[in-house]
C-alpha positions in Angstrom: 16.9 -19.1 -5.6 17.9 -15.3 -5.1 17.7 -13.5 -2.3 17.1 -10.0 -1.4 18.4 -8.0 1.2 17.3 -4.1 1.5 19.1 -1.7 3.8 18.6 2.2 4.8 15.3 2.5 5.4 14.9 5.0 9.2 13.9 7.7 10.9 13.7 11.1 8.8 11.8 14.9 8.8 9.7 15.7 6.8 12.1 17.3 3.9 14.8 14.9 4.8 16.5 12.1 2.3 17.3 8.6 2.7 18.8 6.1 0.4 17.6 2.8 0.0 19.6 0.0 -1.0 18.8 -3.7 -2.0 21.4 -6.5 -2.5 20.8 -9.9 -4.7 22.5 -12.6 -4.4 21.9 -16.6 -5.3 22.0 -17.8 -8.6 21.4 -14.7 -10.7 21.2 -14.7 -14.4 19.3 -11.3 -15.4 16.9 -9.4 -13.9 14.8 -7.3 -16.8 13.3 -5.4 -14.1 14.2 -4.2 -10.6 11.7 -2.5 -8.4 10.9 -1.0 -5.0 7.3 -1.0 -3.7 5.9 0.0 -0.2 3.0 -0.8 1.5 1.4 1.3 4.6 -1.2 -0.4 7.0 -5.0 -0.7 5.6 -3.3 -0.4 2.1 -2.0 -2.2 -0.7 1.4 -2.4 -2.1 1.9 0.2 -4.2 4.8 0.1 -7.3 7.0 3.0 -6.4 9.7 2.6 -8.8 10.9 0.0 -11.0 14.0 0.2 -13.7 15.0 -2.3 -16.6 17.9 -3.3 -17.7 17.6 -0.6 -20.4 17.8 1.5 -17.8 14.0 2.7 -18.4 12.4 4.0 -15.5 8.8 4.2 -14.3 8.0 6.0 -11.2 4.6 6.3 -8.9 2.9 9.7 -9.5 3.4 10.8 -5.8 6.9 10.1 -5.8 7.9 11.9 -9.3 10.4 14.5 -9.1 11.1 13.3 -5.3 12.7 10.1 -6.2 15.7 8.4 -8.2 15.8 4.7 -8.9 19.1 3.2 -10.4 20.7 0.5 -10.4 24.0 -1.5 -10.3 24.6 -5.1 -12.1 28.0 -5.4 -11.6 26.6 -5.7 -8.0 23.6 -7.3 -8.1 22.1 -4.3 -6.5 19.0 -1.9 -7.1 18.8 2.0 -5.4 16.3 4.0 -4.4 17.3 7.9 -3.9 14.6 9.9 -1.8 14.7 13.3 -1.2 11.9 16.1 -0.1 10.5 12.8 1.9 6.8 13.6 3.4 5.3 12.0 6.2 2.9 9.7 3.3 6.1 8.2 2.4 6.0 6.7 5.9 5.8 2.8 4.8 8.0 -0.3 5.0 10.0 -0.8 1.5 10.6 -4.0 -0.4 12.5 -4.2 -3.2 11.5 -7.0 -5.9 13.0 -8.7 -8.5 11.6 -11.6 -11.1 13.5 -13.8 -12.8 12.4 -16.8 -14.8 8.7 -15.8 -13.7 9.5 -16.6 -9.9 9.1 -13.1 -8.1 11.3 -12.6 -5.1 11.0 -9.8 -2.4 13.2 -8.5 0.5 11.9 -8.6 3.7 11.2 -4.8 3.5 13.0 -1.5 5.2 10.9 0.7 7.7 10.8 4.0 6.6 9.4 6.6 8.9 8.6 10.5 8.4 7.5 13.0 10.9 6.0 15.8 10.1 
């Protein structure tokens, strides 16, 4: 099993930055891919960012340019840089992980923009 902890997430203007953060721990082997979705009410969950262990990176359209995802495997640990935030960024964040085919997921950050 591997659990996921994100940390954070808050309270931001519009234009503002926050850094997310997401811990693993359990019994780890590799992760290819590391990502962060988010998922508003009356929407799906939408991919924000994901990065593999190549350190390729794929990023949502409304988030490129805005966003940085990196990661840390000497920690077990996955980032998620945000900067010129807007208030559609407003959405709870979970950060994902799969290994073996089992998916895992946080239990999300709140993130909040006013305008």
């Amino acid at each position: 099993q591997v659990q996921l902890v994100e940390s954070g997430g808050g309270l931001v203007q519009a234009g503002g930055s926050l850094r997310l953060s997401c811990a693993a721990s359990g019994s780890i082997f590799s992760f290819n891919a590391m990502d962060w979705y988010r998922r508003t009410p009356g929407k799906q969950r939408e991919l924000v960012a994901s990065i593999r262990s190549g350190r390729i990176v794929k990023y949502a359209d409304s988030v490129k340019g805005r966003f940085t995802i990196s990661r840390d495997d000497a920690k077990n640990s996955v980032y998620l840089q945000m900067d010129d935030l807007k208030p559609e960024d407003t959405a709870v964040y979970y950060c994902h992980v799969e290994q073996f085919r089992k998916d895992y997921w946080g239990q999300g950050t709140q993130v909040t923009v006013s305008s």
